[in-house]
N, C-alpha and C positions, 0 to 999 in steps of 0.2 A: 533199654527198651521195656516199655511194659506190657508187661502178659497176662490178658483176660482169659477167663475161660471162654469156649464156645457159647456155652447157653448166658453167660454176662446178660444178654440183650431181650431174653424170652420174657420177664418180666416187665418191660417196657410200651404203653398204650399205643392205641394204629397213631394217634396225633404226633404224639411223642419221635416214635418212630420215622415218621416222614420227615422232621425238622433235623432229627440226627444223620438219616439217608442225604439230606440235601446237603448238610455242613459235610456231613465227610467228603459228599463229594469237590464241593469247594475246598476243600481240606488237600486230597491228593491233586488236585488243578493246580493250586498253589503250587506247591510243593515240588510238581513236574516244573513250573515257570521256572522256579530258581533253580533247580538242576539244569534246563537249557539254558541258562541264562548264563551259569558259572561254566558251562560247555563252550559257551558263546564265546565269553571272556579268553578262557584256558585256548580257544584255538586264535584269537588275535596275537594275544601274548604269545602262541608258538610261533604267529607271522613275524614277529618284532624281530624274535628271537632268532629266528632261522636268519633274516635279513641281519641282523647284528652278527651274527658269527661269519657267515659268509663275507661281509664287507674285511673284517678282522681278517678273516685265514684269505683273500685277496692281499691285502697289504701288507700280509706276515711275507705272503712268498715272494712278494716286490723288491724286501730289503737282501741286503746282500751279507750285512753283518749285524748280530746281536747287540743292539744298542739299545736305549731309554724309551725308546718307541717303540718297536720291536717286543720290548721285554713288557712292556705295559697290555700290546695288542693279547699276547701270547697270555698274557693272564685273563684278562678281557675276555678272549674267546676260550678259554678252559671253562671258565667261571658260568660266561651264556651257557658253555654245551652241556655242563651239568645242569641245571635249567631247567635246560630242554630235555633231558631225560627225565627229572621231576617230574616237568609238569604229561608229560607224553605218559609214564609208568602211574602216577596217583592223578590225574583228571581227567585224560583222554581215553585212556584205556577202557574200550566198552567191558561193561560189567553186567551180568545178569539183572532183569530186571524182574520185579513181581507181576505178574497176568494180572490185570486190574478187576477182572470178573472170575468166576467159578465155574468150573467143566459141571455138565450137566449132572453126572455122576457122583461128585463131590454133592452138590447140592440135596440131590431126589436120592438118598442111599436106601436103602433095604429098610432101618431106621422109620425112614418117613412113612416109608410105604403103609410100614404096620399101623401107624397114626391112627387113632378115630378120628381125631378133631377133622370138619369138614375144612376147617380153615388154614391147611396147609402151604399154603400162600405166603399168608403171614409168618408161619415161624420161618420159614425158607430167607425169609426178608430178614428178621430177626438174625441167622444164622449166617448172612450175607454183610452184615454191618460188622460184625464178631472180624471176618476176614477183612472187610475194609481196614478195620480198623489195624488189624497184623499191617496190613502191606502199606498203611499211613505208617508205620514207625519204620517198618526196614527203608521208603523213603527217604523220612526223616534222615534218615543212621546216612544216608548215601550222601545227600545233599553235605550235609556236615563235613563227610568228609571230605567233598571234592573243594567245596569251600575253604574249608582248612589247608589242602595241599596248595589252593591257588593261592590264597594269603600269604604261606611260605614262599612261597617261588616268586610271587612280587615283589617281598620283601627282598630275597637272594639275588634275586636281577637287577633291584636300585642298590645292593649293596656291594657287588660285582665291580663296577665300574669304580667305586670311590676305594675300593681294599685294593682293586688292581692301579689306582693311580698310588695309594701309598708304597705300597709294597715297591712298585719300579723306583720311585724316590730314593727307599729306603737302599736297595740294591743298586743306582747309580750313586746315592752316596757315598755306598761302604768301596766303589769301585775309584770313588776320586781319591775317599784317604787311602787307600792301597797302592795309588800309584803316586802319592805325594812322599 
């Protein structure tokens, strides 16, 4: 994350300043998109998910004995529910988020007060883009990572079903040459 000082922005002309005010704010717009959006995702994936494990833990308690199918669901469904607690504990889980404006306090502080410049307005702007630009990066930091967990967990869920079909394989085979 990178860290400006406050006053970064006081040297910056009023033109200047309105084309950086406008992009930041396209900037956090953005940025919120793809955090609902990996939200979006992350809460389908838990529908998948939830519906995938419940069908499994139905069928587990249908059978009457531990066999090839059984042994495969049983993996099946361990493999979803860790998953789903992935993706529930690092995407879902709401997390603090940054106030996207300034308490008025913050802004107008004792500082300002004593100002001469009549044009207190301006630096207030100035000092206002300083903070945008803070709460663009801790964003940033969030999107990343709820992106990154749901990646893992996509990946963990298509790879769930192909380790739990090996695995039952490999443990109905080692149970034929056992009994040969």
């Amino acid at each position: 994350m990178k860290q400006i000082k406050d006053d970064y922005f006081l040297d910056v002309d009023d033109k200047m300043l309105e084309y950086l005010e406008l992009e930041s704010s396209k900037c956090v717009e953005s940025i919120n998109q793809s955090i609902f959006s990996n939200k979006e995702n992350s809460y389908k994936l838990l529908n998948l998910l939830i519906v995938g494990v419940g069908a499994s833990f139905l069928l587990i308690t249908q059978s009457d004995k531990v066999d090839f199918f059984t042994m495969l669901l049983l993996i099946f469904c361990t493999g979803w529910t860790i998953c789903l607690v992935l993706l529930a504990v690092f995407c879902l889980k709401p997390k603090k988020k940054p106030i996207l404006g300034n308490s008025p306090l913050d802004l107008y502080s004792e500082y300002y007060k004593k100002l001469e410049d009549y044009n207190k307005l301006s630096i207030l702007r100035r000092y206002k883009l300083s903070t945008t630009e803070d709460i663009i990066n801790i964003l940033t930091e969030e999107d990343d990572r709820v992106g990154r967990w749901l990646d893992r967990v996509i990946i963990l869920s298509v790879i769930t079903p192909i380790t739990s079909i090996i695995f039952s394989f490999l443990v109905h085979y080692l149970q034929i040459l056992a009994q040969a």
